[in-house]
N, C-alpha and C positions, 0 to 999 in steps of 0.2 A: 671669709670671703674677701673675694681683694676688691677693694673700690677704685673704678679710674673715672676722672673726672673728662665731660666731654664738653668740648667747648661749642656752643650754639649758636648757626650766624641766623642771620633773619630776624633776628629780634632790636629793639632798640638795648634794653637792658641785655649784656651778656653774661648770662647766670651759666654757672657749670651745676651738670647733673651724671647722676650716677649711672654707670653702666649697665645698672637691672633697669633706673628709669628709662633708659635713653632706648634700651630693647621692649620694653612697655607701649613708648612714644610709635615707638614701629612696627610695634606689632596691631596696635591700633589703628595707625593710620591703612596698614595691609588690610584689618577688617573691616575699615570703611569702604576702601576702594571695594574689596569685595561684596560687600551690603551693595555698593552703589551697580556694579553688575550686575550681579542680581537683580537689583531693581530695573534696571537698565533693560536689563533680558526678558523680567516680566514685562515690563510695558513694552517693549518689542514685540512681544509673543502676542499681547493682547489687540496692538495696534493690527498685527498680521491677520488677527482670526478677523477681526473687523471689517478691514480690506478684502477678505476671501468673502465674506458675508455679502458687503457690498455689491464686489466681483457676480456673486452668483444672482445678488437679484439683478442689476444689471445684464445677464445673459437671459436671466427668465421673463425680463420686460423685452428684447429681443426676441426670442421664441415670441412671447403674445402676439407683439406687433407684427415679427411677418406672418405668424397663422392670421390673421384680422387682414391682411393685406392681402393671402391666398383666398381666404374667403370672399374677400371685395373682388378680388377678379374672377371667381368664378361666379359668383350672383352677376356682373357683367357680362360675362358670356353667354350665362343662363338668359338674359333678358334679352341678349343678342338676338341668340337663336329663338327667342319665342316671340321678338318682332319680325324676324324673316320668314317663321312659319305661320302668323298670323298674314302676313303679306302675302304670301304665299296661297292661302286660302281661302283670299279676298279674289286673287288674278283667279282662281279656277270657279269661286263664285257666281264672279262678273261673265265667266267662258261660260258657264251653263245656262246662265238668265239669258245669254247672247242666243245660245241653242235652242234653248227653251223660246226664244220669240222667234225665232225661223221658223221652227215646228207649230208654232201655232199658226201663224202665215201660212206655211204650207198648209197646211187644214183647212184654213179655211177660204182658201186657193180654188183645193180638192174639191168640199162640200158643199160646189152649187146647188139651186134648186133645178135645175135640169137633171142633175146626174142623178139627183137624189128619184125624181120621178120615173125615171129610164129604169131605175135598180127597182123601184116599186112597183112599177108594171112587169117586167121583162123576169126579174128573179123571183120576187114575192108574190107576181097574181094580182098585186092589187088593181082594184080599176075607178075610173073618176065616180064620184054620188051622182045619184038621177035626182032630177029636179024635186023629189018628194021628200029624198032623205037630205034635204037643204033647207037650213033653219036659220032663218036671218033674226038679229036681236041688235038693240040700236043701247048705247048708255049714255049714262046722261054724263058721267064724269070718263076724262082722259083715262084710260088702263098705265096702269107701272109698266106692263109690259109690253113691249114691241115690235116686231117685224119691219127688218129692215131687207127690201129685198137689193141685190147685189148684181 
C-alpha cells in the first residue's frame, strides 16, 4: 500500500498523516455531521409534534370559550324574553283588575234596593209582612254585619 503524507493546516503543530488516516479523519467527521442531523431532525420532529399539540389545545380552548359565550347569549336572551313576558302579564293583570272593578261598579250601580223590590213583587209574587209576622229583637252588642243602604 502506498503511503502519501498529507500536510494538515489548522493546527499549531503541523504533523503529516497518512492517506488511510486522513480518510479515517473524514470519514469521521461525515459521521458526525450526520449523527448531528439526525439529531437535529429528531429534535425538529419533536419540537413539531409539540407545537401541533399545543396548536390543538389552543383551538380546543377556542371551541370552549365560544360555546361558553354562545351559551352566555342565549341564557341573555332567554332572560330577555321571560322579562317581556313576565311584563307582559303584569299589563293584562293590571287590564283585568281594571275590568274586574268596572264590573263590580256596574253591579252594584244595578242592584239597588228599589229594583230589587220591583223584581220581588212584580216577577216573584213576593209581598211586604203583616204586622204579626214582624219580630222586633234589640242586642246588646254592635253586629259585624251591616246594611248600608245606597
Amino acid at each position: 500500500m502506498k503511503q502519501t503524507f498529507i500536510y494538515e493546516r489548522g493546527s499549531e503543530a503541523h504533523e503529516f498523516v497518512t492517506e488511510y488516516e486522513h480518510q479515517e479523519k473524514l470519514r469521521r467527521e461525515r459521521e458526525e455531521r450526520r449523527r448531528k442531523r439526525q439529531r437535529r431532525a429528531h429534535n425538529n420532529a419533536r419540537l413539531l409534534k409539540i407545537k401541533r399539540r399545543q396548536f390543538k389545545l389552543t383551538i380546543a380552548a377556542a371551541v370552549v370559550l365560544f360555546a361558553m359565550f354562545g351559551a352566555f347569549v342565549m341564557l341573555e336572551n332567554n332572560i330577555t324574553a321571560t322579562i317581556k313576558n313576565i311584563s307582559a302579564t303584569e299589563q293584562e293583570i293590571s287590564q283585568l283588575k281594571a275590568e274586574n272593578s268596572a264590573l263590580l261598579s256596574k253591579i252594584n250601580t244595578n242592584a239597588n234596593l228599589s229594583e230589587v223590590k220591583k223584581k220581588a213583587m212584580n216577577e216573584l209574587g213576593m209581598k211586604y209582612a203583616k204586622a204579626g209576622q214582624i219580630e222586633y229583637y234589640t242586642m246588646k252588642e254592635q253586629d259585624y254585619m251591616s246594611v248600608e243602604d245606597k
